[in-house]
VMD Tcl script that builds the backbone (N, CA, C; Angstrom):
set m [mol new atoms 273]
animate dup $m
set s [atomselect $m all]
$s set {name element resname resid chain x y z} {
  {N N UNK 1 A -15.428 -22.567 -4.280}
  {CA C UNK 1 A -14.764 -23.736 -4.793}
  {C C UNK 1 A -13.372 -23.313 -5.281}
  {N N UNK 2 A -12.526 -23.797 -5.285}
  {CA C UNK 2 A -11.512 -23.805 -5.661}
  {C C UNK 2 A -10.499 -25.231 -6.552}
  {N N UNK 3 A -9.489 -24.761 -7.026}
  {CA C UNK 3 A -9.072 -25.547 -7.978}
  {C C UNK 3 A -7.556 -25.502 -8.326}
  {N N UNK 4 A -6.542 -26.400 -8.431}
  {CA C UNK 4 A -5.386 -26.065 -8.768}
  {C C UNK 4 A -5.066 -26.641 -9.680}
  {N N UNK 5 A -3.868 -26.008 -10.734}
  {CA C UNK 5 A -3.723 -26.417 -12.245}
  {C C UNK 5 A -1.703 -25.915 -11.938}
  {N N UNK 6 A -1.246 -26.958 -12.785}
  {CA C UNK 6 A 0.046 -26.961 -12.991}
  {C C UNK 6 A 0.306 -25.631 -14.044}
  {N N UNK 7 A 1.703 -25.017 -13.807}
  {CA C UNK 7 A 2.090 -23.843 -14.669}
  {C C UNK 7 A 1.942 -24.678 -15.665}
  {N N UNK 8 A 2.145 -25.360 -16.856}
  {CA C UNK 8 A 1.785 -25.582 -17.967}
  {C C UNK 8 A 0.291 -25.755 -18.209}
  {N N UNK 9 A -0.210 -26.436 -17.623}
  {CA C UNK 9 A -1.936 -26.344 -17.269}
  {C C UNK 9 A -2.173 -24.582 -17.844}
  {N N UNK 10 A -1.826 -23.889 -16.994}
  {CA C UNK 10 A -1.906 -22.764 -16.276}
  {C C UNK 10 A -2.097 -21.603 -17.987}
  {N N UNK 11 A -0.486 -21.863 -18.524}
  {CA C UNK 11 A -0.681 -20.700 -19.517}
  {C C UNK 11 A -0.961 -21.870 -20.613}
  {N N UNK 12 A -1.177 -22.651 -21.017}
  {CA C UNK 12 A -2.040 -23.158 -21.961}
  {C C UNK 12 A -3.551 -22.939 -22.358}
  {N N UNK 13 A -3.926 -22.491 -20.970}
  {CA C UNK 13 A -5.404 -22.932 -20.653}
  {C C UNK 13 A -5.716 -21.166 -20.204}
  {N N UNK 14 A -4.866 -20.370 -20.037}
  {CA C UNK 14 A -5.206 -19.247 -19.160}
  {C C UNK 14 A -6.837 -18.398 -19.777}
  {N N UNK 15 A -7.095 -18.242 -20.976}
  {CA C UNK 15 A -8.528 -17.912 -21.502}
  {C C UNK 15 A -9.323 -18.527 -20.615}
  {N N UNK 16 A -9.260 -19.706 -20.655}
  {CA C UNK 16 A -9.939 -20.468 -19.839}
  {C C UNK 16 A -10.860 -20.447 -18.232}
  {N N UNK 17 A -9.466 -20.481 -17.999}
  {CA C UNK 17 A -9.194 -20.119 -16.159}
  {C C UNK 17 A -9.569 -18.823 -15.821}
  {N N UNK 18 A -9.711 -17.912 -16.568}
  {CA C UNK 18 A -10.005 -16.676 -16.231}
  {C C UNK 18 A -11.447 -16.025 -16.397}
  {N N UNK 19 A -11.679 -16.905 -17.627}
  {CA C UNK 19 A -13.222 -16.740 -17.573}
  {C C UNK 19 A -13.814 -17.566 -16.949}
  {N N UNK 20 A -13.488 -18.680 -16.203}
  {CA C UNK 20 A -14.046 -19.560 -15.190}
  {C C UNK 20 A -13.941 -18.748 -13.455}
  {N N UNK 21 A -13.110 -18.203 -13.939}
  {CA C UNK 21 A -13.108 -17.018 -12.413}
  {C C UNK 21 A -14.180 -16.041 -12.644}
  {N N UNK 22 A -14.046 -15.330 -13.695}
  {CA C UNK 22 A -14.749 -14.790 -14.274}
  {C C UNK 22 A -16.303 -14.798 -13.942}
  {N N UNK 23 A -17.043 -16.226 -13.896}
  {CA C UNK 23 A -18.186 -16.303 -14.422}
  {C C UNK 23 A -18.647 -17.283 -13.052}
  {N N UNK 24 A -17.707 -17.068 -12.256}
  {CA C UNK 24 A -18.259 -17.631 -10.668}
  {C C UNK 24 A -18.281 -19.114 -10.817}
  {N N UNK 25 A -18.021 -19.809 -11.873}
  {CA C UNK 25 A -18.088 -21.359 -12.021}
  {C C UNK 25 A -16.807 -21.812 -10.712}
  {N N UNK 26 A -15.540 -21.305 -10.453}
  {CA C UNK 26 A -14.467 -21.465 -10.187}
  {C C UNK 26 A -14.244 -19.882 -8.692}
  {N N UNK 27 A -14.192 -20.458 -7.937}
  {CA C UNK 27 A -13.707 -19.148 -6.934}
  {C C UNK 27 A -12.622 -18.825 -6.643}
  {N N UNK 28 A -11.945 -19.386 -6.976}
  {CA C UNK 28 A -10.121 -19.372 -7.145}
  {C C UNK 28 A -9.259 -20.206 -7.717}
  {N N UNK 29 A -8.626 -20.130 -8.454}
  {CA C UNK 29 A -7.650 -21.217 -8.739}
  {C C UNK 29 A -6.340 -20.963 -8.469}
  {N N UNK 30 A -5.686 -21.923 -8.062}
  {CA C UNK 30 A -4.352 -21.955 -7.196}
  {C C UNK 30 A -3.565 -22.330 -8.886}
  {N N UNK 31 A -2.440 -21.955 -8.782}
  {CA C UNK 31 A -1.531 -22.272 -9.811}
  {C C UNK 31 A -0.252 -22.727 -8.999}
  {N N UNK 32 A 0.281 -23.937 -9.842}
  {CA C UNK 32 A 1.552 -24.646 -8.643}
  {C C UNK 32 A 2.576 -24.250 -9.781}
  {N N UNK 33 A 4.095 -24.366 -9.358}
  {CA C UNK 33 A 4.914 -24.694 -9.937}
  {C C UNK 33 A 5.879 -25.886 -8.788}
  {N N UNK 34 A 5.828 -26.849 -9.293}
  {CA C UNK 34 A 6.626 -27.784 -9.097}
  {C C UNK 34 A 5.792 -28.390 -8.171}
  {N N UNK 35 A 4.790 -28.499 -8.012}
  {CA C UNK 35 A 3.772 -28.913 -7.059}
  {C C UNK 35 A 3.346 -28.186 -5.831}
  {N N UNK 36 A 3.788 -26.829 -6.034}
  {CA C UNK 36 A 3.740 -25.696 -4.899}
  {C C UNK 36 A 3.227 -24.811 -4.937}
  {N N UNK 37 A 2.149 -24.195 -4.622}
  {CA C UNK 37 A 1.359 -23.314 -4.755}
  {C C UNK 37 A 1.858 -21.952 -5.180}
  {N N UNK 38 A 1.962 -21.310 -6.469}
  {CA C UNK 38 A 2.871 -19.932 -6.551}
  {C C UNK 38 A 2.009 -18.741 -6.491}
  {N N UNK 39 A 0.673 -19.207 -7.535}
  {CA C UNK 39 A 0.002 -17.851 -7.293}
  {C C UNK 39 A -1.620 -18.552 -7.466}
  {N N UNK 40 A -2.510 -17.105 -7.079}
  {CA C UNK 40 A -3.867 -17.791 -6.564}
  {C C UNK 40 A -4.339 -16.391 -7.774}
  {N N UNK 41 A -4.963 -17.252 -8.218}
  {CA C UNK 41 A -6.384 -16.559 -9.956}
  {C C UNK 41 A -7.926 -16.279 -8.649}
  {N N UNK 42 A -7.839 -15.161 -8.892}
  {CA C UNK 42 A -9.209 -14.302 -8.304}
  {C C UNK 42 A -10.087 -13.357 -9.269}
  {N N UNK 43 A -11.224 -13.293 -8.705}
  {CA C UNK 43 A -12.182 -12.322 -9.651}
  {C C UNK 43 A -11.677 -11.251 -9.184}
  {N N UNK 44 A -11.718 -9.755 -9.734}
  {CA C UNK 44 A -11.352 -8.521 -9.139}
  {C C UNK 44 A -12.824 -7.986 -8.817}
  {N N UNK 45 A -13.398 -7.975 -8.014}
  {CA C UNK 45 A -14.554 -7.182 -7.694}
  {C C UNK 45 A -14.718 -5.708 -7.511}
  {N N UNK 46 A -15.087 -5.117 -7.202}
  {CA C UNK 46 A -15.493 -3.907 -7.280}
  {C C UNK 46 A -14.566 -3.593 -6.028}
  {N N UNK 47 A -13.995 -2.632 -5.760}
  {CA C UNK 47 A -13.176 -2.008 -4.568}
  {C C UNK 47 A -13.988 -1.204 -3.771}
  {N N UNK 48 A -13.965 -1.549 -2.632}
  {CA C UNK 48 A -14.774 -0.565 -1.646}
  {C C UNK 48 A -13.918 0.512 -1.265}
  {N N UNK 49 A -14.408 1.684 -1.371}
  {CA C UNK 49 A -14.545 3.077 -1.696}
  {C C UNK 49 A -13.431 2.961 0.393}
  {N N UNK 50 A -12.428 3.384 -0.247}
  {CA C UNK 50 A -11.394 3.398 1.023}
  {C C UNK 50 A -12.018 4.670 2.008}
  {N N UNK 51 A -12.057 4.138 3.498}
  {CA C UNK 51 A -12.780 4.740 4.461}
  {C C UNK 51 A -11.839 5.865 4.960}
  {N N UNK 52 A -11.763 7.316 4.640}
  {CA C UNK 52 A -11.047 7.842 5.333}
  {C C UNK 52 A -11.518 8.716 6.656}
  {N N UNK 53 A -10.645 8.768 7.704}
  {CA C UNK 53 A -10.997 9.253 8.824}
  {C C UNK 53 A -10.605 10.281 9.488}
  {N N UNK 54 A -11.289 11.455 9.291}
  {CA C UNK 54 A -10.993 12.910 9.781}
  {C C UNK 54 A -11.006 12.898 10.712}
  {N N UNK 55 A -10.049 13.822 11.497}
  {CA C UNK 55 A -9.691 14.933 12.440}
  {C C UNK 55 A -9.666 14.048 13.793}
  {N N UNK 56 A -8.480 12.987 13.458}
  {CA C UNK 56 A -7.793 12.111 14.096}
  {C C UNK 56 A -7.339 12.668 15.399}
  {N N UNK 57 A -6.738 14.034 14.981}
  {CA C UNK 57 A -5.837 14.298 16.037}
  {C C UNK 57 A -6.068 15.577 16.485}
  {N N UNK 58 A -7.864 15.732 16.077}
  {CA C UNK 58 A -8.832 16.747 17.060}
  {C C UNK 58 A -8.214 16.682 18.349}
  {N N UNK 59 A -7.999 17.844 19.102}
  {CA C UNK 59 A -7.737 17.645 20.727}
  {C C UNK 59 A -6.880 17.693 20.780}
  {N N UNK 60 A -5.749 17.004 20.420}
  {CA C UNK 60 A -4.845 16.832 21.052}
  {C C UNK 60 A -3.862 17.646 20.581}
  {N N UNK 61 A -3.612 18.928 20.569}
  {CA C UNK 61 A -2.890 19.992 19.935}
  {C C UNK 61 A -3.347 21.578 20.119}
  {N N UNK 62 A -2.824 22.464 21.006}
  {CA C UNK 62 A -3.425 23.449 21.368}
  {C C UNK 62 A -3.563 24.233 20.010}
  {N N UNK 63 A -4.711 25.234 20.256}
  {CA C UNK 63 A -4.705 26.096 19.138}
  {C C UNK 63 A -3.820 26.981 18.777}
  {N N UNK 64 A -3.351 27.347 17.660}
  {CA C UNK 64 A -2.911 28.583 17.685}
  {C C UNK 64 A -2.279 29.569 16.299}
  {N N UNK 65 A -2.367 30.832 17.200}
  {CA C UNK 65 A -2.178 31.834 16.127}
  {C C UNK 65 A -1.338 31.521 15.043}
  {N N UNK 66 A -0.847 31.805 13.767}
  {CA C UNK 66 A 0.462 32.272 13.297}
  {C C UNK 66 A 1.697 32.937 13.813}
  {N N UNK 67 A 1.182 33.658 13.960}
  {CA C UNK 67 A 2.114 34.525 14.942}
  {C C UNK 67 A 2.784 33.834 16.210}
  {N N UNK 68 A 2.132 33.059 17.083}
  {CA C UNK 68 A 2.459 32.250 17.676}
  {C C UNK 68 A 2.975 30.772 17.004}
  {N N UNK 69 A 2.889 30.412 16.369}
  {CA C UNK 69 A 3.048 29.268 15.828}
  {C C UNK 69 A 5.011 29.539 15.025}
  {N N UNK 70 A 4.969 30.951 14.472}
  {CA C UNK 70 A 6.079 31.148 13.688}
  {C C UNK 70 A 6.949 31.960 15.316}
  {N N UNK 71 A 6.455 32.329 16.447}
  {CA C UNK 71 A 7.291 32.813 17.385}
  {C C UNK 71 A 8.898 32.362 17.839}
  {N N UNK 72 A 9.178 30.692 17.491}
  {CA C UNK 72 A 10.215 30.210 17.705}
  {C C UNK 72 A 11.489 30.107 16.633}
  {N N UNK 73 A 10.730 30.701 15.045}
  {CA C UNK 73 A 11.849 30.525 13.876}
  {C C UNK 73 A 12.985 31.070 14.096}
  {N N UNK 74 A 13.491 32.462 14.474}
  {CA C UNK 74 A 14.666 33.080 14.495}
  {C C UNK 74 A 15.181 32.233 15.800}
  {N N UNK 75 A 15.232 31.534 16.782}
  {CA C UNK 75 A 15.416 30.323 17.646}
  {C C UNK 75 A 15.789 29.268 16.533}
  {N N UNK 76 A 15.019 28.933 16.015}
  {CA C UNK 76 A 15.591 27.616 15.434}
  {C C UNK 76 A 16.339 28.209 14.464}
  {N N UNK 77 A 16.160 28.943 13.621}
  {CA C UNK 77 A 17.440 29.250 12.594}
  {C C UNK 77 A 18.693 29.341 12.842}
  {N N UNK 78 A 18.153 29.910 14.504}
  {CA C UNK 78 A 20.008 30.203 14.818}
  {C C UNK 78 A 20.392 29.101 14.960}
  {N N UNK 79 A 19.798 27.611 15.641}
  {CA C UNK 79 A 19.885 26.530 16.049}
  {C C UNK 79 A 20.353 25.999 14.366}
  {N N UNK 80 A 20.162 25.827 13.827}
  {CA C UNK 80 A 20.254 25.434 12.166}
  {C C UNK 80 A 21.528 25.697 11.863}
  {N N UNK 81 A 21.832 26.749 12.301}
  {CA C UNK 81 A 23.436 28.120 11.652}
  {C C UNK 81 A 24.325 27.282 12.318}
  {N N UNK 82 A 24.397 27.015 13.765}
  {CA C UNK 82 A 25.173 26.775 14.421}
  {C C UNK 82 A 25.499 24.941 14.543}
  {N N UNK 83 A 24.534 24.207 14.146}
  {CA C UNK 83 A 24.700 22.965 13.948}
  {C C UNK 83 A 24.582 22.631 12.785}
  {N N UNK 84 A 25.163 22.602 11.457}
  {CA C UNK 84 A 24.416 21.557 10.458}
  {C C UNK 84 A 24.297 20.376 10.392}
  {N N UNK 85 A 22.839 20.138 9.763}
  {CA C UNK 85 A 22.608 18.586 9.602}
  {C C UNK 85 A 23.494 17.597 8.925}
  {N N UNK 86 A 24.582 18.285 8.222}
  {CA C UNK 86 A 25.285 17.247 7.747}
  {C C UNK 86 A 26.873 17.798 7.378}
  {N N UNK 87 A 27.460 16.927 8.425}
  {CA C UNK 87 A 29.241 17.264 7.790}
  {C C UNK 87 A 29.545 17.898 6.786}
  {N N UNK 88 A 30.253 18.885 7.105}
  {CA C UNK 88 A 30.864 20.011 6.160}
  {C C UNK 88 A 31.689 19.326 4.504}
  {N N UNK 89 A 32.148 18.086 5.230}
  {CA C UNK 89 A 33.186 17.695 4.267}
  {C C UNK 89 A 31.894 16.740 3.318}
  {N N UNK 90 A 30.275 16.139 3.560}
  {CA C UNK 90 A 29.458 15.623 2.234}
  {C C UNK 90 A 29.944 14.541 3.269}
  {N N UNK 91 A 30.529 13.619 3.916}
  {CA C UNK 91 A 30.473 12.060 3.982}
  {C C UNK 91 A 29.175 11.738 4.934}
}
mol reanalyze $m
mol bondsrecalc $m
mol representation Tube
mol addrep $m
């Protein structure tokens, strides 16, 4: 069920409205200003425990050593030396 109450309605009455959300009498109440819906009064229920999902990107990435993995740094450093990321002069 639901229900809408004018902003003066709204914080006059807010004890009210909240324990009427509260207590399942009310399943939402819409609050208007100027006859326009601004904000919607909900119960906060319990949050379901966010699903996280491992090893997304199993596969798709060869294995590898350290040693292999760090084989290209003195390559890119020099690459780094010789280009910087950002104009000498700061603009």
């Amino acid at each position: 069920m639901s229900r809408s109450v004018n902003m003066l309605e709204a914080k006059t009455n807010l004890s009210r409205l909240v324990e009427a959300v509260e207590s399942g009498e009310e399943g939402q109440i819409i609050i208007a200003r100027n006859g326009k819906p601004a904000a919607r009064l909900v119960p906060i229920g319990e949050t379901p425990a966010r699903k996280i999902r491992l090893g997304l990107a199993a596969g798709k990435y060869p294995v590898m050593t350290q040693e292999e993995f760090d084989a290209d740094n003195e390559e890119i450093w020099r690459e780094l030396e010789q280009k910087p990321l950002a104009p000498a002069d700061g603009k």
